[in-house]
Structures are given as C-alpha cells and as structure tokens.
SEGUVO-238309 format. One line per 2 residues: their letters; for each residue x, y, z of C-alpha. Coordinates in pm, 1 decimal. Layout:
REM residues N
A = X,Y,Z; ...
***
This chain:
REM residues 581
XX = 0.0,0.0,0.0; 129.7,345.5,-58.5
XX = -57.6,466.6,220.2; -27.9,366.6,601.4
XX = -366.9,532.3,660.0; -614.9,688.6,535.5
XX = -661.8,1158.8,506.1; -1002.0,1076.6,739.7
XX = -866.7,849.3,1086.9; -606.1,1074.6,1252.6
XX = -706.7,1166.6,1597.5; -512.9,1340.8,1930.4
XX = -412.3,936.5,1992.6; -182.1,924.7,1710.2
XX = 47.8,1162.5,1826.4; 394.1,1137.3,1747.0
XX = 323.5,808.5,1460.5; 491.3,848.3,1141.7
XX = 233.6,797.7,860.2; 203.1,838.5,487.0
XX = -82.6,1025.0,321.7; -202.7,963.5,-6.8
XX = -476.6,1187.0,-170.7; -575.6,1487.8,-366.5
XX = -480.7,1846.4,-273.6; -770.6,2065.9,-117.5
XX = -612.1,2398.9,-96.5; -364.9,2572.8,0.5
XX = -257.8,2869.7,224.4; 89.3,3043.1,232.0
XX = 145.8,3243.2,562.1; 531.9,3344.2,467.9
XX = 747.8,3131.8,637.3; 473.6,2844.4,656.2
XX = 257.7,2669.0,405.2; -61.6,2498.9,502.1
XX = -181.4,2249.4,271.1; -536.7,2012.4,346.7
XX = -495.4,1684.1,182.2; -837.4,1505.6,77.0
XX = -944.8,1096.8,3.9; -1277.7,970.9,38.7
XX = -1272.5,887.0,386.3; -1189.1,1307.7,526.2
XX = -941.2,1556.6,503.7; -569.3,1592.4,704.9
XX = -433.2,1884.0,755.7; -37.4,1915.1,679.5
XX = 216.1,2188.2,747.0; 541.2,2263.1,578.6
XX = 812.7,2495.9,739.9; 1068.6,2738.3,582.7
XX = 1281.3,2687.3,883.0; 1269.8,2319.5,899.0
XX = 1307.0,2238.6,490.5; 1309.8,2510.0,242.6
XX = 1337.2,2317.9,-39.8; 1017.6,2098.1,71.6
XX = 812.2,2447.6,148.9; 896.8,2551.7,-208.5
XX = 782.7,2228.5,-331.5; 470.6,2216.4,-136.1
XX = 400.1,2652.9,-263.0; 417.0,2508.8,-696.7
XX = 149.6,2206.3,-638.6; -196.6,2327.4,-734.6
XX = -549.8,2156.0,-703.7; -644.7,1853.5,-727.4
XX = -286.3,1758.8,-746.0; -208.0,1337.3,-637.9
XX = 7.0,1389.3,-376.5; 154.6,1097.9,-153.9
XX = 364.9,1268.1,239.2; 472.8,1141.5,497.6
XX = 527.9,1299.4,849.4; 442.7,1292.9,1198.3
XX = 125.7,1345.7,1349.1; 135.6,1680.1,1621.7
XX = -160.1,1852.6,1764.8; -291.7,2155.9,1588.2
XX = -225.8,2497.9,1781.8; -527.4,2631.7,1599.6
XX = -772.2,2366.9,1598.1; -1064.0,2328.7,1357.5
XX = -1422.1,2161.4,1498.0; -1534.9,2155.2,1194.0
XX = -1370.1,1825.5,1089.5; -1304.2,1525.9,1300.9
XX = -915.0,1524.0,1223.1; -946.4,1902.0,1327.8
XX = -762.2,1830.5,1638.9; -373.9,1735.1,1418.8
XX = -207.4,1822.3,1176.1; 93.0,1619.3,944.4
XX = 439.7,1806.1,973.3; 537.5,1707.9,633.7
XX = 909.5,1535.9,573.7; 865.0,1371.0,267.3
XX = 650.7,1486.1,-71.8; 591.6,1331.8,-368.7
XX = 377.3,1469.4,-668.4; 215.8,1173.0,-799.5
XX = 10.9,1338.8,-1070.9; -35.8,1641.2,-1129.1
XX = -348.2,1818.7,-1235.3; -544.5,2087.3,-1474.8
XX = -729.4,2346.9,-1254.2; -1074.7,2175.7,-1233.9
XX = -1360.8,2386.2,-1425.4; -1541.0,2427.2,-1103.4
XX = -1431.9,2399.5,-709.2; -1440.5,2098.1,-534.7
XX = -1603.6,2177.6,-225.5; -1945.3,2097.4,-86.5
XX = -2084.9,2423.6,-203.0; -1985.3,2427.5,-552.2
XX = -1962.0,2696.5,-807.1; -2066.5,2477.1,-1085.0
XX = -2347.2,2419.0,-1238.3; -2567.4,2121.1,-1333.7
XX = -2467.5,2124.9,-1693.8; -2093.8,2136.8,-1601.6
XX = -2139.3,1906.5,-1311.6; -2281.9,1641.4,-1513.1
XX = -1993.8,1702.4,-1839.9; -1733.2,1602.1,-1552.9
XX = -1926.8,1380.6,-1353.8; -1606.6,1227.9,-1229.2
XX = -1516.7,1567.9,-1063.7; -1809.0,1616.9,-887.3
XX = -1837.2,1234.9,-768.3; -1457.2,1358.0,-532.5
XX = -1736.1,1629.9,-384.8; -1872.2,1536.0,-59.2
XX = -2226.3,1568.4,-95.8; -2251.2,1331.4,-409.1
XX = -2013.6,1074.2,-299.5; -2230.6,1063.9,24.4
XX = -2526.5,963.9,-122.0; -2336.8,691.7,-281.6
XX = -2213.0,555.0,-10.3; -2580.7,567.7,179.0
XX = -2706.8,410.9,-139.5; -2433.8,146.4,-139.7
XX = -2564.1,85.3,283.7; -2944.7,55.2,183.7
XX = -2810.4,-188.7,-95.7; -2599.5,-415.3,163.2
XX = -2902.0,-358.5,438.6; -3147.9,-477.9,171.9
XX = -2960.7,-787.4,47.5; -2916.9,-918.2,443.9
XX = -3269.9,-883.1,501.6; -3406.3,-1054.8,217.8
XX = -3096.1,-1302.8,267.8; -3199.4,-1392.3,616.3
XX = -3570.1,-1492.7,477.7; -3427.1,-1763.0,203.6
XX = -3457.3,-1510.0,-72.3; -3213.2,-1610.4,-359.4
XX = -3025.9,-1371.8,-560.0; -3044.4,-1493.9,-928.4
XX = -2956.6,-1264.3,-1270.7; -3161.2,-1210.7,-1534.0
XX = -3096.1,-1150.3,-1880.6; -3022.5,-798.6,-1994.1
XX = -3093.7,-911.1,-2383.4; -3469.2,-1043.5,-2383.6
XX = -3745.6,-1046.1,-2612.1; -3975.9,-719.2,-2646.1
XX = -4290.8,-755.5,-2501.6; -4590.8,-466.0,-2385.1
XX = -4519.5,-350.2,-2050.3; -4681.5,50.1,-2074.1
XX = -4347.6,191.8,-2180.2; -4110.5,196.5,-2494.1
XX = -3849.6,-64.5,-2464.2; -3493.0,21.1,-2590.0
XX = -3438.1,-247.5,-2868.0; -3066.8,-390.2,-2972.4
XX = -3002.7,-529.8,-3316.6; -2876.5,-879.0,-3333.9
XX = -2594.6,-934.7,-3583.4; -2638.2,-1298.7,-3592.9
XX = -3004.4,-1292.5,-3634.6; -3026.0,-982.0,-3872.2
XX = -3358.9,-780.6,-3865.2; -3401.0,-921.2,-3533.6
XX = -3392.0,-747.2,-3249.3; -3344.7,-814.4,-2880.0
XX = -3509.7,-593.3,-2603.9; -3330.5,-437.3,-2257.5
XX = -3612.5,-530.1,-1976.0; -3802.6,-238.9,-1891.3
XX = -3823.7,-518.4,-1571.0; -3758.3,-915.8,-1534.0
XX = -4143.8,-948.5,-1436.7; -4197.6,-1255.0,-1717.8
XX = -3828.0,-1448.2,-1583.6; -3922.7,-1382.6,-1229.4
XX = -4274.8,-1572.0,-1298.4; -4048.8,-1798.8,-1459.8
XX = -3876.3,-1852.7,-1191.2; -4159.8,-1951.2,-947.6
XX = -4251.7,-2190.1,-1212.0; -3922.8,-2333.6,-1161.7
XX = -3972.1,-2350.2,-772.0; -3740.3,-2048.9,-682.9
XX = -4041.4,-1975.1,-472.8; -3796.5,-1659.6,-312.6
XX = -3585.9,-1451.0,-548.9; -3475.3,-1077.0,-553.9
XX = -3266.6,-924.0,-760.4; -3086.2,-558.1,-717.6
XX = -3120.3,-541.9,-1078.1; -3092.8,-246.4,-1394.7
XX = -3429.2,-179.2,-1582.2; -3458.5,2.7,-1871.1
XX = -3785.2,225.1,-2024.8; -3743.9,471.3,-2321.1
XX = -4000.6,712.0,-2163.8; -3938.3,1146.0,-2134.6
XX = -3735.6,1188.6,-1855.4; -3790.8,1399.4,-1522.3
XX = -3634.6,1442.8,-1189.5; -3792.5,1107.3,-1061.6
XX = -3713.3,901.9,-1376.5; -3434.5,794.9,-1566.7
XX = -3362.2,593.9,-1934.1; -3174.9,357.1,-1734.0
XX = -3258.2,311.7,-1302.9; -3269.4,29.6,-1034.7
XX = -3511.2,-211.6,-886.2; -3547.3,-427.4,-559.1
XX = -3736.6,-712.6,-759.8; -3892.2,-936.8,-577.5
XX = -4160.9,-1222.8,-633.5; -4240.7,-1516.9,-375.9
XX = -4457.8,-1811.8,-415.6; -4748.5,-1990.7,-237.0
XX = -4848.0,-1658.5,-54.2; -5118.9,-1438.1,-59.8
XX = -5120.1,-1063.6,-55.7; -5085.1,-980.6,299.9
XX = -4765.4,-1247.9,313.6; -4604.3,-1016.8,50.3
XX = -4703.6,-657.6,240.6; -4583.0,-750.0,564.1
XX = -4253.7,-876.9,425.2; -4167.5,-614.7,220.2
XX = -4300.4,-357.1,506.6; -4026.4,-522.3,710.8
XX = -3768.3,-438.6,444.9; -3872.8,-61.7,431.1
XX = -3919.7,-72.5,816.1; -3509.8,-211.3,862.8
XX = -3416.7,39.4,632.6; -3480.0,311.7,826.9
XX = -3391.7,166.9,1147.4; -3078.8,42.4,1012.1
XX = -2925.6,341.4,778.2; -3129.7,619.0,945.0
XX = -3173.9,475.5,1355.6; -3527.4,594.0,1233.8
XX = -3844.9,373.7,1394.2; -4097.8,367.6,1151.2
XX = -4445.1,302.6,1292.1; -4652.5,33.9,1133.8
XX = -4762.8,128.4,777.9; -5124.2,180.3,752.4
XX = -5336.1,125.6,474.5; -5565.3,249.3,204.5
XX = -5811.2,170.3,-90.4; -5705.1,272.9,-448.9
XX = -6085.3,457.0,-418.6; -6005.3,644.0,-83.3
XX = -5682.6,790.2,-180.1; -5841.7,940.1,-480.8
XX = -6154.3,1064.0,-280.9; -5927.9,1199.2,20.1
XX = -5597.4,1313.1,-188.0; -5677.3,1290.9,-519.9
XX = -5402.5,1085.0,-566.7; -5259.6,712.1,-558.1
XX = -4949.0,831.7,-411.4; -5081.3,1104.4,-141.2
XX = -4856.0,1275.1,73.9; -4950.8,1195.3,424.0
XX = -4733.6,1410.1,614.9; -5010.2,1676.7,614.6
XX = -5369.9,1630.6,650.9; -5583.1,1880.3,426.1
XX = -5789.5,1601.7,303.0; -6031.9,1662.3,43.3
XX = -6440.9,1737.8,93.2; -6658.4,1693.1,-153.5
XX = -6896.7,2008.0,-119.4; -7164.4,1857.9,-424.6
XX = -7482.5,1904.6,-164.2; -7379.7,2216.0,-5.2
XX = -7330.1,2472.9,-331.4; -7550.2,2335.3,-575.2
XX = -7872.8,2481.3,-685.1; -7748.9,2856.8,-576.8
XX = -7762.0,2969.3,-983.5; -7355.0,2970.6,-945.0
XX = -7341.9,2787.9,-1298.0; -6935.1,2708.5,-1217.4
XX = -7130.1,2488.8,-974.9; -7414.4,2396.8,-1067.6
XX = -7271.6,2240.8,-1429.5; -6992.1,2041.8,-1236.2
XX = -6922.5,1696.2,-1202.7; -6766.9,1740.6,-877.0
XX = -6741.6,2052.2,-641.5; -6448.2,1945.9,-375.5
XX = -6201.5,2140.9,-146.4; -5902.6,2180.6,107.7
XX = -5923.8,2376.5,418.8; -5550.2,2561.5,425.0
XX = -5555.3,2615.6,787.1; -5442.5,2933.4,959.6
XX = -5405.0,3093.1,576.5; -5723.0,3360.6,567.7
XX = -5517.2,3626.0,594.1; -5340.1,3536.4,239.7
XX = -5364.4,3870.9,30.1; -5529.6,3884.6,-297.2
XX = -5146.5,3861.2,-468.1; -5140.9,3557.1,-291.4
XX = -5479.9,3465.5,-383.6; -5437.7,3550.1,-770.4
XX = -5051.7,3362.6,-728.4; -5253.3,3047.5,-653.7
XX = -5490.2,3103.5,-896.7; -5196.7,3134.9,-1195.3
XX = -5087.8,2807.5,-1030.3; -5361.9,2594.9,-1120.2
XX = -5419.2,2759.0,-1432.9; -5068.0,2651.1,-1565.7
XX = -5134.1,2423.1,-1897.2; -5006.9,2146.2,-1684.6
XX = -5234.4,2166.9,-1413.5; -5547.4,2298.5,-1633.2
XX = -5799.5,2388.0,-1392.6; -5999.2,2718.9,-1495.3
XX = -6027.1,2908.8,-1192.7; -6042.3,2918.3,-816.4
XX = -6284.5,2984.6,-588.4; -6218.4,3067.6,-171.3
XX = -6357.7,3185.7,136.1; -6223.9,3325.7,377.9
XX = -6347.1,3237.1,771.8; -6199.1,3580.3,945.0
XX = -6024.1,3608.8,1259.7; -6347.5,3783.5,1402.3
XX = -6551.4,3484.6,1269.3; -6705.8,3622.1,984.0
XX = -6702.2,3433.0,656.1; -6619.3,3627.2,326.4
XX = -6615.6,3442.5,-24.8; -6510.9,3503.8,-396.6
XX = -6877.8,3460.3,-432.2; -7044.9,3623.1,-212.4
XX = -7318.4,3756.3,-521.8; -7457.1,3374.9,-502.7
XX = -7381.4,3309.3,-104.8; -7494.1,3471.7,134.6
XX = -7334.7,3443.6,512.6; -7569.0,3192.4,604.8
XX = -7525.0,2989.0,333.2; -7140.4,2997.8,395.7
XX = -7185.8,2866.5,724.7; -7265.9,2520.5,591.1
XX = -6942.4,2542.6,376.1; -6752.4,2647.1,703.2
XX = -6935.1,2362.5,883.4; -6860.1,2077.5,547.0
XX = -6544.8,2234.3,556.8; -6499.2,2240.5,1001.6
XX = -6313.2,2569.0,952.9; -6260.0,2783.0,1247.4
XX = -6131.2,3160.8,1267.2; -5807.9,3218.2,1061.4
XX = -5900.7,2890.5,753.4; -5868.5,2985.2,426.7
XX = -6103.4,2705.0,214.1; -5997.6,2667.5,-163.6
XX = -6232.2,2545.3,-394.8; -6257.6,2412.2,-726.3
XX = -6537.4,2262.1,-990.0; -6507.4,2029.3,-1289.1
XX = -6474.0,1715.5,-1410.0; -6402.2,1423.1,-1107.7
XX = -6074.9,1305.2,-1227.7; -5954.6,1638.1,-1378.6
XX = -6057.2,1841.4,-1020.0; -5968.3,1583.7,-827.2
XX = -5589.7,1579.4,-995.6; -5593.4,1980.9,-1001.5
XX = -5691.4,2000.9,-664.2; -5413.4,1753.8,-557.3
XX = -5152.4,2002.6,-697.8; -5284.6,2247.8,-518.4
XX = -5269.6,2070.5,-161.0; -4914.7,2009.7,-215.6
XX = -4833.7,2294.7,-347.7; -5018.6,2492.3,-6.1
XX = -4828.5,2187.8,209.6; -4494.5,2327.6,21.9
XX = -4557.0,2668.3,155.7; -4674.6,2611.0,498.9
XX = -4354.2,2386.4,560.4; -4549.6,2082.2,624.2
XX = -4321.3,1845.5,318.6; -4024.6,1852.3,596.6
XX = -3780.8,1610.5,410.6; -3690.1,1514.3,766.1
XX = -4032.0,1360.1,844.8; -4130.9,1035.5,653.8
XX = -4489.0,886.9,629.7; -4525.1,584.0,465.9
XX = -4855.9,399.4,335.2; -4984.0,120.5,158.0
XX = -5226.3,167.4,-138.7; -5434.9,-121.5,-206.4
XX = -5710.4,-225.2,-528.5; -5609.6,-47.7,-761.7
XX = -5823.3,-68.9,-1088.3; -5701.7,-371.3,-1313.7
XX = -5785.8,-139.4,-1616.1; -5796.1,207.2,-1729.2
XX = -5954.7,344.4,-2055.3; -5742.8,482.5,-2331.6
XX = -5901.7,730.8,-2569.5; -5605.2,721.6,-2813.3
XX = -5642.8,330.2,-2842.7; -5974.6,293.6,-2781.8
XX = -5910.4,4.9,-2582.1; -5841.7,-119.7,-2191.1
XX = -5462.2,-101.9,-2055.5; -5347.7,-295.0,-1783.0
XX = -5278.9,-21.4,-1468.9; -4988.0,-220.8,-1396.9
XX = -4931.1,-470.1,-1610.3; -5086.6,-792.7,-1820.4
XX = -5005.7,-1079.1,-1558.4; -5215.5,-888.9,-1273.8
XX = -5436.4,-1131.1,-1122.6; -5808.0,-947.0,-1105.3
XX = -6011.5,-997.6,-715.5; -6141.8,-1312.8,-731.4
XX = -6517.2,-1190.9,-638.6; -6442.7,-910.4,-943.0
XX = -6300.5,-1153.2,-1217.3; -6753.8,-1218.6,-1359.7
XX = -6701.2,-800.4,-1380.9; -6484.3,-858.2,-1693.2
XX = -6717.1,-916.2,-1984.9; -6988.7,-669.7,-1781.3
XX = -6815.7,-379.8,-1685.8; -6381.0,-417.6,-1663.3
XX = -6303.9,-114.9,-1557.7; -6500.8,-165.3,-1244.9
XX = -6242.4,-463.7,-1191.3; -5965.1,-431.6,-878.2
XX = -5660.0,-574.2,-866.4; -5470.0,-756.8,-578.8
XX = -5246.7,-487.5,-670.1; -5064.4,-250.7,-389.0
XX = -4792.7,5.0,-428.8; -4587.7,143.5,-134.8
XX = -4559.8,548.2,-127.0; -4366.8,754.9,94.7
XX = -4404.3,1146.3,142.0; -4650.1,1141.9,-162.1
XX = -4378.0,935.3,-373.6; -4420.2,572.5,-498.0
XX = -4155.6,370.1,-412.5; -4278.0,65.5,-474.7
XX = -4565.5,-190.6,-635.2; -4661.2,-483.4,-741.0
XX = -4940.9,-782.3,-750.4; -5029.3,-1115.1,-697.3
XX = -4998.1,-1281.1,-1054.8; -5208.5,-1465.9,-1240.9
XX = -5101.2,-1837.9,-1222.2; -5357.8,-1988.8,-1438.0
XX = -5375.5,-2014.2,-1777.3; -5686.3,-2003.9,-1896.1
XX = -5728.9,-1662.0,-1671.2; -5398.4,-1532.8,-1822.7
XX = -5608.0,-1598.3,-2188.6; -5880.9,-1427.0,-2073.3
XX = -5720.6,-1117.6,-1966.2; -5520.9,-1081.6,-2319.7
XX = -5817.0,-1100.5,-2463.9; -5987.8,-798.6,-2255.7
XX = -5650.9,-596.2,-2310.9; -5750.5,-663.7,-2680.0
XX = -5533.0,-941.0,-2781.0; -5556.6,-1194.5,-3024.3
XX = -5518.4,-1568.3,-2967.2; -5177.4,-1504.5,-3221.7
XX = -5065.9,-1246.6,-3069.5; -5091.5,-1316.7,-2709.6
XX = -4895.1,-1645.7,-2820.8; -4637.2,-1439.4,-3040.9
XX = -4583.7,-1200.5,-2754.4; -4611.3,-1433.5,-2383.0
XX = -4650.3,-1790.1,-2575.1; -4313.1,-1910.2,-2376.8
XX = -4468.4,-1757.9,-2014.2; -4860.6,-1940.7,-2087.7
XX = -4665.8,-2223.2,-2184.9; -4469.0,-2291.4,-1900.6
XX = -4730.4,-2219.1,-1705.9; -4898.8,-2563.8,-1846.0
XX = -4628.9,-2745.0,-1645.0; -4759.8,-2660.2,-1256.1
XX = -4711.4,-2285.0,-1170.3; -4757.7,-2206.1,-842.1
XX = -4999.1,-1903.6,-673.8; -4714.4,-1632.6,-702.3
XX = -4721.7,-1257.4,-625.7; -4442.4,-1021.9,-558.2
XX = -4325.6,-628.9,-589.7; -4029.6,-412.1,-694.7
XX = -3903.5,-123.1,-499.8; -3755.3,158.6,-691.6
XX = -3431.8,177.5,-563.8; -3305.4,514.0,-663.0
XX = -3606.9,683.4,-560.2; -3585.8,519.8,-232.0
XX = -3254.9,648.4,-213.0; -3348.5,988.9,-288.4
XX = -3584.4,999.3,-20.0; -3328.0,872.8,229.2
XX = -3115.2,1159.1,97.6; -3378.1,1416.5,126.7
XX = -3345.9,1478.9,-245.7; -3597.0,1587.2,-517.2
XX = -3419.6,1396.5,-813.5; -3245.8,1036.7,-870.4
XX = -3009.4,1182.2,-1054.1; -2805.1,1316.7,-714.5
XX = -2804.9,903.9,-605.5; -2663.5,766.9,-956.5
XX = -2328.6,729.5,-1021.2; -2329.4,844.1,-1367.1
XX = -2670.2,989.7,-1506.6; -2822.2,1098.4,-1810.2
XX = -3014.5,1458.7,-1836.8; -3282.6,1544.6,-1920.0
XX = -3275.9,1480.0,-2255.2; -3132.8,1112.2,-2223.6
XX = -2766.0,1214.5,-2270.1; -2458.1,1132.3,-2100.6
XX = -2288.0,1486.6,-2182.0; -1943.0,1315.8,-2032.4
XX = -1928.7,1072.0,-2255.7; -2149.1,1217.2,-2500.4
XX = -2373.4,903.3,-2569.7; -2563.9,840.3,-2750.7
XX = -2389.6,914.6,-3039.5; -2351.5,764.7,-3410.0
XX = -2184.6,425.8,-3513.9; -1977.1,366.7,-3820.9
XX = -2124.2,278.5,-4168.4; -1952.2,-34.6,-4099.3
XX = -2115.4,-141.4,-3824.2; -2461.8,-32.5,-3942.1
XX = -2396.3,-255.7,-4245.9; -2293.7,-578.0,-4047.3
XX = -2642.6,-495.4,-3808.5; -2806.1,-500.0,-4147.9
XX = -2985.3,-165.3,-4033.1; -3042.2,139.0,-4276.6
XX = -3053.2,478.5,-4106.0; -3306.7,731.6,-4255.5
X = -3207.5,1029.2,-4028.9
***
C-alpha cells in the first residue's frame, strides 16, 4: 500500500506516529514562512504543514502544487495549535518530511467543495469531478448501505439472488423498450427489460419460490427528476403466498431500512383503498405528512344559480388552515398556479373564515353568510381557515386540486424532508380506458391477477375490476408496487383477450410464459421497490439523478461521454440496419 492510513482516521491518539498520506490536494494557504496544505481521500481531510525553517526546499515544493494535485507525504502526526471543529481530524495536523507529486493536475472547471460553483450542466460534463465532492459521494455511499441492508434482510428470509438476462425479447409492458439489433439474427432485435417481471414468474414456475434481484431496468419514456432511461429495482416475487404475506414482508424491508441506515423507527404502515386515496388526496401516491384532506362540497353549493357549480361533475375542497389572511397577490398567485397548462384547472374559488368569525367568499353575489356557514361547517373551519375550492370534471378536479394541496403543504412547511410517512395503497383498478387506443390497458401490467369476487365483472363492466395490486408510497412518492400474478392459464387468456389481444398475438408475444405455465405454476405474487427513488428519499433529495453514479439529463444524454452518439457505416452494415435520419 502506498498509504499507512487513510486523510479521514487521525485523531489526538496518534500523536507522534509516522504515517504516509495519499490523496488529492484541497487547498492551500501560504502564511510566509509556513505553508498549510489540506490533503483530501474519500474517507476526510488531514491537515499538513510545511516549514521554511525546517526544509526550504520541501516548502517551495509544497508553494508550486496546485489543485487537485495526487500527492503521496509522509510525516508525523502533532496537535494543531489552531484547531478546527469543523472536521473530526481538526484536532492534528501532518508536519510534512517527505513529498511526492504523484500526478499532477489541470485546474478543475469548477471547485471541489461541498458548495460548488458549478453548475448542473458542467457538473454532469465532468461527472467524475463532482463524484470527489462530498455531498454526491455521500449519497453513494448511503445508497451502497441501503443496498448491503437490503440484500441481508431478504438473505436472512431464504430469498435467492439470481440474474436475469439484460438481452430479452420485447414484449408490452406501458413503456417503450430500448431495442438492440442482433448481428447474428439480422432484422431481429433483442429488447433491454423495462423489468424481469416474465423471468421472475419464470422462476416460481421453476420452484425459486424466493428470489430478488438488485437489478438495472430500462424504459425509453421522457425523462424527469424522478425518472431515468436507465434506473434500479429491488425485484422481488415469492410463491405460495397471498397478498398480505407479501405486504408485511416487504413492510419489514422498508421498516429495517430506516432503522438500520437512518436509527429511524418507523411506525406500522397503515393502509388504504385505491378509491379512498383518490376521494381523500386525489391521488394514488398522497402525501400523508399533512392532513388537508379533500371534501366533496356537491350538496352544499348546488342549486345557488352559481353555474361554475351547478354544471360540475364534482365541487371538492381543502381547508388551508391558519391561511385567511393570504392577500389577494397571494390569492391571484394560486390562482396562476392551477391555471398553468399542466395543471389545467380554470379558476379558483375561496372563502375566507376571518379572525373575528365572519365568513367572506369570492362569491359572495350567489352566497350569502348563512349559506357559507354550511361550507364552514362541510369544511370544520374555524377563525383564521382559508377554504380553496374548485369545480369540474371528477378526475380532472380531483388531480388539479391535488396540486394544489401540495403545493399549499410546500408553503406552509409541512413536506419537511426530515419527516417520513409511509402507506400502503391497495385495489387499484385492473384497467384504465385509453381514448387514443380505444381500448383497456393494464394499470400495472398484463399478468395482474383481477379480485377473485371481481373476475364475472370482466365481460360486464372491466373497468369496475380491482386488482390484488398494492404500491408502497412515501411522502406522496411511490416507491414501490406490485401484484399477486395470475397463475392460471386459462385466466392469463382471458385477460389478453380484454386488453384486446388476439389468440396469435398473445402467443407471439407471452406464448413461452402461458406455456410454461402448463407445467404446474404455483400461486405467485411479488413487488419491486424503486431503488433510486428510495434512495433519494433517504437523501432528502428531489431527483435520482443526485443518487446515480453516472446519469443521463434530461434529454437522455450522457454529456461526459457524449452518448448516444452515431456508429460507423460499418457497423450499421454488419447490423443489417439502414438509417433514414
């Protein structure tokens, strides 16, 4: 080893030990007839000292290194006259009797420090830069602990670890798959697995009745803070259980998590209908840090002439507590909110209950007090509530008034990134109507096994069909989902048929899954936990991108490496592939 320790272990009792240092220079400050240099690896930082009066020639050396310059000393450990708290090796310093430049180094395009002054864009060209930074290698390394944490837990409850192929066959999952031309099979094409969910099905077939795999998944969708071309998954799938086998377990994993990399106790997680969460949040991933739970206000306004009203599906609102004093700016800033094309709705409407108990609306030509006292009373405000309403169509409102409870959660400080509330959502739909097709989708995906008491529902009315579905969401972010599968064939047929397969190609597409399922499957159900975004959450972080080693932006591209990028002519003509571009 070059190194006898490490720039981050020194402490007050190692004083007097020779050691060598090995690491990257920090900074540097000249004080005339000394030169103060901090020395940096992953593990901290070491102060060392270099003295005119001791070794001139050393000093001089020690003044012409710049940043980021591999340096290897060695020295004796003393105690620092001018100690820093700051650090835990803030107590020594190194006096310096041997250097040696091991490489040196360009000035870097932007400091290396926690508080940076680069941006994203030239963060993410020199990724490798920015991964010496503490912040980003930090959530590494607590990504690297939840990954070790996860794999004892399931190890200690006879999960297996088994790999799956990267190069499969492309089949419907909801997203575009990334497709890779085979040069032995030309015109053929293999798929990357936007997840292993047909060879982990497979594999309970084969009696692997508990795998998990920390594995890569890839989806060719448009790309946002919480989603990348390329992230990870705690896949998981068990067989001869039933649904609440599969939640407690995997509630146990989340649960040791934070006790384990956090010494956080989470409470039991409680749980909630598919139908509830929408009613209550609007949502199937509600944040449940805060309350301000929907109320549907249908038999309290209606039939008051106030056509916004009266010609609405649904009439619902929050109750923003403590927030009547909010000044029209405020008032109209919320307003542009929901208005924003993304968002969509057409208009708020409010009242106020005063500090002096009076009640004041946006529409007080159609109210009178009286009448607002049966919103206050829907709405149990009391002196100083602010109620927000809005009208419309029940999914649209219900999804614009969502946006709007997090966004009033945002600014009342009630989305603390140090509080976590976790919840199960259970039933979800099996299907969900899509105008472009004109056809049922599976929510989650074909081999979700319908309720047993909803499976006549099918040929009657499908989208009226639940699924033993669940997902796992924490601070109003899914983490997590899956079902138990369907383990029977002639089920599996039927519900290819309802997502508007043919007999061909349902066989084409998932013949090798129905197939083996001909041979004894097993009842099977399982989940998969995204991994980065539970990582993000750990980290208190609003994108995966800050937990991946090396990421794409927002537009799919490595900017580092600058991929993707073109291939020669030649290899184009070996794929057999003609590019029209």
């Amino acid at each position: 080893m070059l190194r006898t320790t490490t720039c981050g272990a020194l402490r007050l009792d190692h004083l007097g030990e020779h050691v060598t240092l090995c690491g990257w220079m920090q900074n540097s400050r000249d004080l005339g007839g000394m030169t103060f240099i901090d020395i940096r690896d992953r593990y901290g930082i070491t102060q060392l000292v270099f003295n005119m009066n001791d070794d001139a020639d050393l000093c001089n050396a020690a003044r012409n290194m710049g940043r980021e310059y591999v340096i290897k000393v060695t020295g004796t450990v003393v105690e620092r006259s001018n100690k820093n708290k700051d650090i835990p090796t803030g107590d020594i310093e190194i006096k310096v009797s041997a250097l040696e430049v091991l490489n040196a180094a360009k000035l870097p395009p932007f400091l290396i420090e926690d508080k940076t002054d680069g941006g994203d864009d030239l963060r993410m060209k020199y990724r490798y830069l920015d991964l010496r930074r503490n912040p980003v290698r930090n959530n590494l390394v607590l990504r690297h602990k939840m990954a070790q944490s996860a794999r004892r837990y399931l190890d200690g409850l006879d999960f297996i670890e088994v790999e799956t192929p990267v190069l499969m066959k492309s089949t419907p999952e909801g997203a575009r798959d990334f497709v890779v031309p085979s040069r032995m099979n030309p015109g053929e094409f293999y798929a990357l697995p936007q997840s292993p969910q047909t060879f982990k099905q497979l594999l309970m077939v084969s009696g692997f009745d508990r795998y998990f795999q920390i594995v890569k998944c890839f989806r060719d969708e448009d790309l946002r803070a919480d989603r990348q071309p390329e992230f990870t998954q705690i896949d998981c799938e068990m067989s001869f259980v039933e649904q609440e086998d599969i939640l407690n377990i995997f509630e146990g994993l989340v649960r040791t998590l934070f006790q384990e990399i956090k010494g956080i106790h989470l409470p039991s997680v409680p749980r909630m209908q598919y139908a509830d969460a929408m009613r209550l949040y609007g949502s199937d991933k509600p944040d449940t840090r805060f309350e301000m739970l929907f109320v549907e206000l249908n038999d309290v306004v209606k039939g008051k002439d106030f056509a916004v009203f009266d010609n609405a599906e649904l009439v619902v609102a929050i109750n923003a507590k403590g927030c009547a004093h909010y000044t029209r700016k405020q008032l109209d800033e919320l307003t542009d909110f929901i208005k924003r094309p993304q968002i969509g709705a057409t208009g708020l409407i409010y009242m106020r209950h005063n500090e002096d108990g009076s009640l004041k609306s946006s529409v007080d030509k159609f109210y009178n007090e009286e009448e607002l006292k049966k919103w206050s009373v829907a709405m149990q405000t009391e002196p100083g509530d602010l109620v927000l309403v809005l009208a419309g169509e029940t999914d649209k409102v219900r999804k614009q008034l969502n946006e709007l409870r997090l966004e009033m959660g945002s600014r009342l400080g009630l989305r603390d990134k140090d509080k976590f509330s976790a919840l199960w959502v259970l039933d979800f739909p099996l299907l969900e109507w899509d105008e472009e097709s004109g056809r049922y989708h599976a929510m989650h995906h074909p081999f979700t096994s319908p309720k047993a008491e909803d499976i006549d529902l099918l040929d009657s009315n499908p989208g009226a069909v639940r699924a033993n579905a669940y997902d796992m969401v924490i601070n109003g972010t899914e983490i997590g989902g899956g079902s138990i599968r369907i383990h029977n064939k002639e089920l599996q047929a039927l519900m290819f048929k309802h997502l508007g397969f043919s007999n061909e190609e349902a066989q084409k597409q998932f013949g090798f899954l129905m197939n083996a399922f001909e041979y004894g499957a097993p009842p099977h159900g399982g989940l998969a936990f995204g991994f980065d975004r539970l990582v993000s959450i750990f980290a208190g972080l609003d994108s995966i991108r800050d937990v991946i080693a090396f990421p794409k932006n927002n537009a799919g591209r490595d900017v580092m490496i600058e991929s993707p990028s073109t291939i020669d002519q030649k290899q184009l003509d070996e794929l057999k592939i003609k590019s029209t571009i």
